[in-house]
C-alpha positions as CSV (number, residue, x, y, z in Angstrom):
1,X,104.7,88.5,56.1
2,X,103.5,90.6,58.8
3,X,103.6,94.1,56.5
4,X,101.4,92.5,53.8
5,X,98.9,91.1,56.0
6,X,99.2,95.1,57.6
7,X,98.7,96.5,54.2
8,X,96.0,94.0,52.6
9,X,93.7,94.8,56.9
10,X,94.6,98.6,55.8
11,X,93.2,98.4,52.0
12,X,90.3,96.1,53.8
13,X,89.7,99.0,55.9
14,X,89.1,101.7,53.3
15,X,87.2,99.5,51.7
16,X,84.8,98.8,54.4
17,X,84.6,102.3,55.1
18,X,83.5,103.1,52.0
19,X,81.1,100.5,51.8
20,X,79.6,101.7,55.5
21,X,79.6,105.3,54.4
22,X,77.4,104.3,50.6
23,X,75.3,101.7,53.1
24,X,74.3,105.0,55.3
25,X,71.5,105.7,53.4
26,X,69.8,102.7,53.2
27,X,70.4,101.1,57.2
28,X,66.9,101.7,58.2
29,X,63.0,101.4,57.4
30,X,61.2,102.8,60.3
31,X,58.5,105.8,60.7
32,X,59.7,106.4,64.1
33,X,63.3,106.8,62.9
34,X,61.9,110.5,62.0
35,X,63.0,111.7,65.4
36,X,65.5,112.7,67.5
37,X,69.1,111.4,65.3
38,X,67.4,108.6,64.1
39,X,67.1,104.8,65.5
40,X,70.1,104.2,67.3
41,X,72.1,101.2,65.9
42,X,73.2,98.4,67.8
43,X,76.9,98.5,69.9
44,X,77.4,95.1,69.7
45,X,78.6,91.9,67.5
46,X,76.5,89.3,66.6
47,X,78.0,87.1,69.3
48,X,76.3,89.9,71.9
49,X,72.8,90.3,69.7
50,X,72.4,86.4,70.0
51,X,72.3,87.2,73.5
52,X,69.9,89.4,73.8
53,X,72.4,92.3,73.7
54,X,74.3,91.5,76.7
55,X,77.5,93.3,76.6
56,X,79.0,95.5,79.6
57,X,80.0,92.2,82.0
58,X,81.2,89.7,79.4
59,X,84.2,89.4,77.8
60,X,86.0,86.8,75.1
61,X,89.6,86.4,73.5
62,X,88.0,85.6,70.5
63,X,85.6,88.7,70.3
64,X,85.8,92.1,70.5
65,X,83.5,94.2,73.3
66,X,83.1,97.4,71.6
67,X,80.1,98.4,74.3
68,X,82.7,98.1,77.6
69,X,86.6,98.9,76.5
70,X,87.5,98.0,79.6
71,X,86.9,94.2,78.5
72,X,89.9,94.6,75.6
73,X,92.1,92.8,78.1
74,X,91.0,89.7,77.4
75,X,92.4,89.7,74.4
76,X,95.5,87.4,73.9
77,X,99.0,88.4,74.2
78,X,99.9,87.1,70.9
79,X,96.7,86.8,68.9
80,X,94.9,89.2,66.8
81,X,91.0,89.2,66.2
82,X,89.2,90.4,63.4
83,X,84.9,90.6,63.4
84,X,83.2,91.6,60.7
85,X,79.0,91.1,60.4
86,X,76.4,91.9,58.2
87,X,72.7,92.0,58.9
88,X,69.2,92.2,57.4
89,X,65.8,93.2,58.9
90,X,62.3,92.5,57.5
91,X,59.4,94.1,59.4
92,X,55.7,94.8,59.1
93,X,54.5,98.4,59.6
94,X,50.6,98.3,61.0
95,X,47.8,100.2,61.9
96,X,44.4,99.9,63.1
97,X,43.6,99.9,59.1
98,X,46.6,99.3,56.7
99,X,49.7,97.3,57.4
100,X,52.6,97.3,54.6
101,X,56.0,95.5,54.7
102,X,59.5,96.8,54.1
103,X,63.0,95.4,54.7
104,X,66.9,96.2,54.2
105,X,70.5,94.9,54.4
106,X,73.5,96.4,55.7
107,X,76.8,96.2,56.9
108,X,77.0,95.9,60.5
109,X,80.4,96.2,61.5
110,X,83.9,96.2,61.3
111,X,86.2,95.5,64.6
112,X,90.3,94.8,65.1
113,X,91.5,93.6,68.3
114,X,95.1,93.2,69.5
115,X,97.8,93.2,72.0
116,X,100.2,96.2,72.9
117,X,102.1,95.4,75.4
118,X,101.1,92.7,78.6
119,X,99.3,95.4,80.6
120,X,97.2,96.9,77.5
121,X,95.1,95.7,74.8
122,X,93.8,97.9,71.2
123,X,90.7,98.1,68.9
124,X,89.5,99.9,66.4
125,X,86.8,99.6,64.0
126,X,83.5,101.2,62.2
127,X,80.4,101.0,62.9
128,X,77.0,102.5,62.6
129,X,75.5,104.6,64.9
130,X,72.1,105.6,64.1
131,X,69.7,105.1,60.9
132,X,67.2,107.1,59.4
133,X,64.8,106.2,56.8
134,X,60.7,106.6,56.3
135,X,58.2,107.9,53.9
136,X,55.2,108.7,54.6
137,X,51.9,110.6,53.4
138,X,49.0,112.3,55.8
139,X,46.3,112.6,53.5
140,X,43.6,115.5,54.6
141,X,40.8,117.2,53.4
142,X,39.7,121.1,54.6
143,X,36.1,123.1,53.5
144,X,38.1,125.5,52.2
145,X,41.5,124.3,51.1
146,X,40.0,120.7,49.5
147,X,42.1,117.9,49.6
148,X,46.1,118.1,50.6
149,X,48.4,115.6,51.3
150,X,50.9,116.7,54.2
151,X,54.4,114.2,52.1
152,X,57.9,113.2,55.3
153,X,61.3,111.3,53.9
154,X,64.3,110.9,55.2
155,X,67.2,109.2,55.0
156,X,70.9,109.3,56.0
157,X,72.5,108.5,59.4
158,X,75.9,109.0,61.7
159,X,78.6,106.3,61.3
160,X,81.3,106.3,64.2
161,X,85.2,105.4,63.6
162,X,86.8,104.4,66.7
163,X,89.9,103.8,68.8
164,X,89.4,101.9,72.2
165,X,92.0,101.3,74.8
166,X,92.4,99.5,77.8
167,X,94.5,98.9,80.8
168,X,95.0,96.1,83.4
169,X,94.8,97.8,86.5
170,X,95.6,94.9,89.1
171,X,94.8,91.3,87.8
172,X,91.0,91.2,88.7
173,X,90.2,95.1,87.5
174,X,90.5,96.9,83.8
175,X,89.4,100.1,83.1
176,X,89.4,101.4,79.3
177,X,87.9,103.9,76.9
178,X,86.5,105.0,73.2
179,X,87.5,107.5,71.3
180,X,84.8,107.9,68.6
181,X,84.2,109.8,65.7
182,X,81.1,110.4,64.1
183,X,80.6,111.4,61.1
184,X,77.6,111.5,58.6
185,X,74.4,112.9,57.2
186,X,71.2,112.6,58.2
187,X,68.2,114.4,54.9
188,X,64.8,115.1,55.9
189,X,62.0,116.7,53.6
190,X,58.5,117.6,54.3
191,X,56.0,118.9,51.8
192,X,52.5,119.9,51.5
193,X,51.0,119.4,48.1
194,X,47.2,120.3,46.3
195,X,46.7,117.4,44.1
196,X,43.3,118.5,43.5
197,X,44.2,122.2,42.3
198,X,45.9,123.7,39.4
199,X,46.2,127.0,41.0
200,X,47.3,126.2,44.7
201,X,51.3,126.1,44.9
202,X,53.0,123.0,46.9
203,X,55.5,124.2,49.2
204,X,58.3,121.9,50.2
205,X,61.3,122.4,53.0
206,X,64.3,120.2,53.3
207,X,67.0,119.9,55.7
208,X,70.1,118.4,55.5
209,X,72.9,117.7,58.5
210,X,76.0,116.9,58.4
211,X,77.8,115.9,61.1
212,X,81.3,115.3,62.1
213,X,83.0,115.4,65.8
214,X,84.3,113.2,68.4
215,X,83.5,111.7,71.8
216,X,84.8,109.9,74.7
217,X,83.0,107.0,76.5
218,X,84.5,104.9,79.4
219,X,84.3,101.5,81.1
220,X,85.6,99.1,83.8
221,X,85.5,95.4,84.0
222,X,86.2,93.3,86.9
223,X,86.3,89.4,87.0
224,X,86.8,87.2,89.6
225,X,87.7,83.3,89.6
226,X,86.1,80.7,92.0
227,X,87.6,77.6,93.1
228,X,85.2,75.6,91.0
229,X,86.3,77.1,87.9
230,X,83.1,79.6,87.9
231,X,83.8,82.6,86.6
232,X,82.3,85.9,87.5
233,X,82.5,89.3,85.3
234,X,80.8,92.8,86.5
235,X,81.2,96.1,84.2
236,X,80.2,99.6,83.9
237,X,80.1,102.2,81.5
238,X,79.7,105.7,81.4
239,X,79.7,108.7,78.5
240,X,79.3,112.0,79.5
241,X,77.5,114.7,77.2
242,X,78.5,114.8,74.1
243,X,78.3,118.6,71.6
244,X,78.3,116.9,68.9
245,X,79.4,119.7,65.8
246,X,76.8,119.9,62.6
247,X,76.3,122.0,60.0
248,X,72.8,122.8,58.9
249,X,71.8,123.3,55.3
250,X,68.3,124.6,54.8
251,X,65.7,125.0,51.4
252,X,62.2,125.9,51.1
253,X,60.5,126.6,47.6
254,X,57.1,126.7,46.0
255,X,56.7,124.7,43.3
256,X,54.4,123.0,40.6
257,X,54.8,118.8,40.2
258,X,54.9,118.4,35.9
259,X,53.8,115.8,34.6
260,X,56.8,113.4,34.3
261,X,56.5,113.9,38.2
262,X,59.6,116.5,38.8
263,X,59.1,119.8,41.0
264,X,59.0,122.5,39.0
265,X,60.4,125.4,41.1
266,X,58.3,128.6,41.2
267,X,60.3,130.7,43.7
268,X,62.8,130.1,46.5
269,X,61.1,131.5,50.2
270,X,64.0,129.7,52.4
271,X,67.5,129.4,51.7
272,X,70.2,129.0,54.3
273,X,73.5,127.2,53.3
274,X,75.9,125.9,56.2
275,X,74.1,127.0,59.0
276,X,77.1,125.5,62.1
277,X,75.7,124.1,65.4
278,X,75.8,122.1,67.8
279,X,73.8,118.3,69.0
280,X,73.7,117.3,72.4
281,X,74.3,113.4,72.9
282,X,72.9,112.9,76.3
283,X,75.0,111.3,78.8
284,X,74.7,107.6,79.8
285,X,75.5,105.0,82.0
286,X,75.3,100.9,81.8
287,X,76.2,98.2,84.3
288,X,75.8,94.3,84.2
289,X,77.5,91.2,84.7
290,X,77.9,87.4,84.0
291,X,78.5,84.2,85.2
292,X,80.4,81.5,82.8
293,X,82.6,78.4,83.0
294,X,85.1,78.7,80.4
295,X,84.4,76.6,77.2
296,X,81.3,75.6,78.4
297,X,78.3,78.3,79.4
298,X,77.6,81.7,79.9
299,X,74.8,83.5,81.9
300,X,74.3,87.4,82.2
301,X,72.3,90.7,82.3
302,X,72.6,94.2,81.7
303,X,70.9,97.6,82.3
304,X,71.2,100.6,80.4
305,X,69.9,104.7,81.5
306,X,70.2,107.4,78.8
307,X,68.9,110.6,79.7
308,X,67.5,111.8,76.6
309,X,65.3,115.0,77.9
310,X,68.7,116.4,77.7
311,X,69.0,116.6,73.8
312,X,69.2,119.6,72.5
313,X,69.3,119.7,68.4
314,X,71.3,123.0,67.9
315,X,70.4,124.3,71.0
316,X,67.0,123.8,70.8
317,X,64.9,120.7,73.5
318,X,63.0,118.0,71.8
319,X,60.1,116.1,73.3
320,X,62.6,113.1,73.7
321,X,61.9,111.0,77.2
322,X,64.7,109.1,78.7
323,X,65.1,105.7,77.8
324,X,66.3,102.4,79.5
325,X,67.4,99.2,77.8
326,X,67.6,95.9,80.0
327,X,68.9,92.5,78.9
328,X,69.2,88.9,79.4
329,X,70.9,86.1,77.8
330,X,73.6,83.2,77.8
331,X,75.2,80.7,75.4
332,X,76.1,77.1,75.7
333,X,78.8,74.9,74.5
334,X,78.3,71.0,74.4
335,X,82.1,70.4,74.1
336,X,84.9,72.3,72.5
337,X,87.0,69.6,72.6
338,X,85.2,66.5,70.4
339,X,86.2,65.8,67.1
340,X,84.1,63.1,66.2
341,X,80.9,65.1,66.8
342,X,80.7,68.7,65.4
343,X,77.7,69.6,66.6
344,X,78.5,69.1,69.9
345,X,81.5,72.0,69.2
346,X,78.7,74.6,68.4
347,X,78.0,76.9,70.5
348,X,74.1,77.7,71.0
349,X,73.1,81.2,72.3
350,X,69.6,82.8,73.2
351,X,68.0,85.9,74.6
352,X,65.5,88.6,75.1
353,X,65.5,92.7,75.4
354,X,63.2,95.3,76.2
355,X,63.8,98.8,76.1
356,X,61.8,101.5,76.9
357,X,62.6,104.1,74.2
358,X,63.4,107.7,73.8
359,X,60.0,108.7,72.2
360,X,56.4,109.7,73.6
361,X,53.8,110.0,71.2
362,X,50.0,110.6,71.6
363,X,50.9,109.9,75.8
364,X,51.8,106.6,74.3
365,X,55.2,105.7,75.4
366,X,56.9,103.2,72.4
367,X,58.7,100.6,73.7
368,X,60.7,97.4,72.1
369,X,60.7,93.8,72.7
370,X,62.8,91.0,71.5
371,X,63.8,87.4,71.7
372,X,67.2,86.6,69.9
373,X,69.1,82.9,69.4
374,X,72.2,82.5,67.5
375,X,75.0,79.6,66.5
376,X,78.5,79.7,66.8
377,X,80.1,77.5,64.3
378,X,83.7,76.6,64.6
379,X,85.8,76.5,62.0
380,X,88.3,73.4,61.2
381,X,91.8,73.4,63.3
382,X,91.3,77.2,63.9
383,X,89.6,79.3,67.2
384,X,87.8,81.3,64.6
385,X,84.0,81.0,63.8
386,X,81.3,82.1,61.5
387,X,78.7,83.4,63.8
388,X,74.3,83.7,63.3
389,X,71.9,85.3,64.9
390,X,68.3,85.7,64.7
391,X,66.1,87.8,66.7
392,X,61.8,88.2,66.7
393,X,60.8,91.9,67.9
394,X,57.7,94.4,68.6
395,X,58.0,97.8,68.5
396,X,55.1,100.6,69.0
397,X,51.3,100.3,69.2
398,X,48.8,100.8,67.4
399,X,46.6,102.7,70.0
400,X,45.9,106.3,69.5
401,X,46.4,105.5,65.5
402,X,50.4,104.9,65.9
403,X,52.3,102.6,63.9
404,X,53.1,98.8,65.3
405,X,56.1,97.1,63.8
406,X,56.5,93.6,64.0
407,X,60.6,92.7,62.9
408,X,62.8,89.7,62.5
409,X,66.5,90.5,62.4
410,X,68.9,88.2,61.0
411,X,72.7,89.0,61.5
412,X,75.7,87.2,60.0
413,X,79.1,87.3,61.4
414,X,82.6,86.2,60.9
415,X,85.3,86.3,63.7
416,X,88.4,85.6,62.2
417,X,91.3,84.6,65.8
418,X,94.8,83.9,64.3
419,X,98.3,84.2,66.2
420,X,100.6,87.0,64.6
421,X,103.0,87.5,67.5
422,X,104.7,84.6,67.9
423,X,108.6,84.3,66.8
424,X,108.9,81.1,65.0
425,X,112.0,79.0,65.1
426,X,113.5,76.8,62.4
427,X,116.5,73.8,63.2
């Protein structure tokens, strides 16, 4: 029994990793994704999103904490856990003149959780680690040149396969880590184009960057019982930086657009294939904590510092600022226990966010706001649940002609808890 339910997680696996891989392209609908690696994804399940993000200081038997590996000990000896989520965003691009909507749906995640041996827990999973994906046209006009249209795509992003660890240290402390590999491409074109002349050539450049290396971050969790059966959890993380290997392939060509709207290629003036280099993932570090009575409620916060003014895109600086994320949230259980009421077994979880981002544009620094709520739905005669999430966000500003986005984020999630250890025994 135990090797087919090992070979059907195993086929589910490649399967998922497929489908994560073919989902890369299309994770993402943002004009500010253009920079840097993209918008970074979220390191968290939906049962953290419904909490505004809260992560590094709470831990569950019935989750798995892929944003603090120390908090792996928490799963049970003899259980196994299984999350997988899916989410959707819609959002609404404006400016002070024009506004237009886009949306998209992905596959969120993919997370295993189990038990060693008593003094060490195991995870592993996929998930995606940045997004890139925009379109957009900067129409001018010159005395001399007429009008021109200055044409940005791109699309792509980095997927990370990982293997997290952790150790009980003494009964109160943990301390674990993630290994991660990252692997993916991120496309980028930009083009400038004469619409108005038939003797002007368009000249377009594109870029595309592979990527594919690992990296190591780190984490400890402490928790502490009091007599009145409150709980207290505190956690930090670190990663140090990361050179990250890419390989760089590069095109420019002049070209003619025919008429069935295909570029017609005049001459080639750039062409460098498998350029190798390096991307430096600036270092991090995270703290937070929470308070929670076991089967009942939860309370916590969390801070983030990334210092982004070190990323260097082979080896050259960006305009990138450093960003800081902080979070607050909690959920709340009516009573696990009753039977004849199910919605007082469903668990109720809200939130809010705000990050101050990685990018300064026009002395306009974009930050990000969100409120999040979420339901966790038991399932019959089983610890596992199907898990919701919902969270209302701002991002940008339109001053200094930027682009605002307004977003709502729906996440679905199913965390699947079932006991595979256990040595049964027949009369």
């Amino acid at each position: 029994m135990k090797s087919k339910r090992a070979i059907t997680l195993l086929q589910t696996l490649i399967l998922l990793l497929c489908i994560i891989q073919a989902s890369g392209q299309n994770r993402i609908s943002s004009p500010y994704s253009r920079f840097g690696i993209g918008d970074l994804m979220p390191n968290s399940s939906v049962y953290n999103m419904a909490m505004g993000g809260i992560s590094y200081g709470v831990s569950s038997p019935f989750f798995v904490n892929t944003a603090n590996p120390a908090t792996y000990t928490s799963f049970d000896t003899l259980s196994f856990v299984f999350d997988i989520g899916a989410y959707t965003r819609q959002s609404k691009l404006i400016t002070q003149n024009l506004s237009q909507t886009a949306n998209f749906t992905s596959l969120g995640y993919l997370l295993f959780g189990f038990p060693v041996t008593r003094w060490w827990r195991s995870s592993l999973g996929l998930l995606p680690y940045s997004g890139t994906g925009y379109q957009m046209i900067d129409k001018q006009v010159d005395d001399v040149l007429g009008s021109y249209s200055r044409e940005y795509e791109g699309s792509g992003g980095i997927n990370k396969f990982y293997w997290g660890n952790s150790i009980s240290i003494t009964r109160r402390l943990s301390a674990g880590f993630n290994l991660t590999y990252l692997f993916g491409t991120i496309e980028k074109f930009s083009a400038t184009t004469f619409p108005d002349s038939a003797y002007r050539m368009n000249y377009k450049i594109s870029t595309s960057t592979k990527i594919h290396d690992l990296m190591l971050n780190y984490g400890l969790y402490y928790k502490y019982n009091f007599s009145n059966g409150i709980q207290l959890g505190a956690g930090l993380v670190a990663g140090n930086n990361s050179k990250i290997s890419a390989t760089e392939n590069r095109l420019g060509y002049r070209y003619f657009i025919t008429s069935a709207g295909v570029d017609n290629v005049i001459d080639t003036v750039l062409n460098e294939p498998s350029v190798k280099g390096d991307i430096l993932l600036p270092a991090n570090i995270g703290f937070g904590f929470s308070l929670a009575k076991t089967d009942k409620w939860l309370v916590g916060a969390d801070y983030q510092l990334q210092l982004w003014e070190k990323y260097r895109y082979f080896d050259q600086p960006d305009s990138l600022k450093n960003s800081m994320r902080f979070s607050v949230g909690g959920q709340y259980t009516p009573s696990v226990s009753t039977v004849s009421n199910y919605f007082q077994r469903i668990t109720y979880r809200a939130g809010f966010r705000y990050s101050n981002s990685f990018l300064e544009l026009r002395n306009q620094r974009i930050d990000e706001f969100g409120i999040s709520f979420g339901f966790g739905l038991p399932l019959p005669r089983t610890r596992s649940t199907i898990n919701l999430a919902a969270e209302i966000g701002t991002r940008g500003t339109t001053t200094e002609n930027l682009i605002k986005e307004n977003f709502v984020r729906f996440t679905l999630g199913l965390s699947i808890f079932e006991r595979w250890f256990i040595i049964r025994k027949y009369d």
